[in-house]
C-alpha positions as CSV (number, residue, x, y, z in Angstrom):
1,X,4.6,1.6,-0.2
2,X,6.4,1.1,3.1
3,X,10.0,0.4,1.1
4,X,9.5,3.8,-0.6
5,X,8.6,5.5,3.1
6,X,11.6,3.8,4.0
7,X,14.0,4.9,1.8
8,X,12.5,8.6,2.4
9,X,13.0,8.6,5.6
10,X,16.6,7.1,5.2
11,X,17.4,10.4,3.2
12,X,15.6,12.6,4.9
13,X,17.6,11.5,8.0
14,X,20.9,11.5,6.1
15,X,20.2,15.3,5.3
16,X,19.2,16.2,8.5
17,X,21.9,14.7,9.9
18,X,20.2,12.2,11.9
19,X,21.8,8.7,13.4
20,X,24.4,6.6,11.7
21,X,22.6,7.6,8.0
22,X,24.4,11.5,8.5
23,X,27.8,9.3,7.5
24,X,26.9,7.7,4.7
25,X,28.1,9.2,1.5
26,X,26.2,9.3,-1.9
27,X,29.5,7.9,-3.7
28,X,29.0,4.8,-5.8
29,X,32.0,2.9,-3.9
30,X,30.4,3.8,-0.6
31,X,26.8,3.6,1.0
32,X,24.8,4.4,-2.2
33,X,23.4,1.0,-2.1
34,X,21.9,1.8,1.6
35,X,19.8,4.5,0.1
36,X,18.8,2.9,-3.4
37,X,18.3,-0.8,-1.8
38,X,14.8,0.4,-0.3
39,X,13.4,2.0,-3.6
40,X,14.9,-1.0,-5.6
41,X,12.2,-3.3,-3.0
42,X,9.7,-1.2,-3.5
43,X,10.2,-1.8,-7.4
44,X,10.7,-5.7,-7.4
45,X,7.7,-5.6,-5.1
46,X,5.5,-4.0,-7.2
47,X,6.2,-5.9,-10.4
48,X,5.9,-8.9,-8.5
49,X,1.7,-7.7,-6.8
50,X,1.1,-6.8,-11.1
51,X,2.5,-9.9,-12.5
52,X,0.9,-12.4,-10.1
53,X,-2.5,-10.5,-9.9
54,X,-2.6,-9.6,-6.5
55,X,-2.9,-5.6,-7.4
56,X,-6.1,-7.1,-9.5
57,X,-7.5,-9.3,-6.7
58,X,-7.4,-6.3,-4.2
59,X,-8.9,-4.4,-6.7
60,X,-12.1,-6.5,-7.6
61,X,-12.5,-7.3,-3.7
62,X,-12.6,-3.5,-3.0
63,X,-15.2,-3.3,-6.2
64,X,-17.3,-6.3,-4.1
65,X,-17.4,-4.2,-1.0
66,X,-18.3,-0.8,-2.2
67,X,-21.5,-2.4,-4.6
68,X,-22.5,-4.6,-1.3
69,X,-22.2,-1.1,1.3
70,X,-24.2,0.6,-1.7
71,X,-26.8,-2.2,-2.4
72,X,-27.5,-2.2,1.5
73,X,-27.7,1.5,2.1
74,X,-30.5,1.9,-1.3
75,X,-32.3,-1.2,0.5
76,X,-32.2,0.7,3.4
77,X,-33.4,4.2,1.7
78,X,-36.1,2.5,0.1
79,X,-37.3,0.9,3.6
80,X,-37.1,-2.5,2.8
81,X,-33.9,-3.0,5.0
82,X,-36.3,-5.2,7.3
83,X,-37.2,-7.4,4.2
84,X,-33.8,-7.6,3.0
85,X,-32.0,-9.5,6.2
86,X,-31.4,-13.3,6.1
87,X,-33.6,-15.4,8.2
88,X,-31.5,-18.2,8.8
89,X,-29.3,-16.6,11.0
């Protein structure tokens, strides 16, 4: 995600003519490959978090969290939340 906010804000400053990116031109002999390197990133970066199952594992741990927060606040709701904590703290 932060490659793709890059590259926004690269064109974003090249058509507001902002800094050194209000020179660069769109041509393909020129500094085309400023603007498209951060998207390209993003793209690599992406099929790399799928392929190794990183995009999966954040997933599931998110899924862990939520049923935890969930299980805690209907212990809690039931008023067993004094029952429920561990004694060998």
């Amino acid at each position: 995600m932060a490659f793709v906010l890059i590259g926004v804000v690269l064109i974003i400053c090249h058509l507001a003519g902002w800094g050194p990116m209000a020179h660069w031109t769109w041509a393909w002999s020129g500094d085309l490959w400023k603007f498209c390197a951060p998207f390209v990133l993003a793209a690599l970066w992406w099929a790399w978090a799928d392929a190794s199952g990183l995009t999966k594992r954040r997933a599931m741990l998110r899924d862990d969290e939520s049923k935890l927060k969930r299980r805690e606040r209907n212990i809690a709701a039931m008023g067993l939340s004094h029952l429920h904590k561990r004694r060998d703290k």
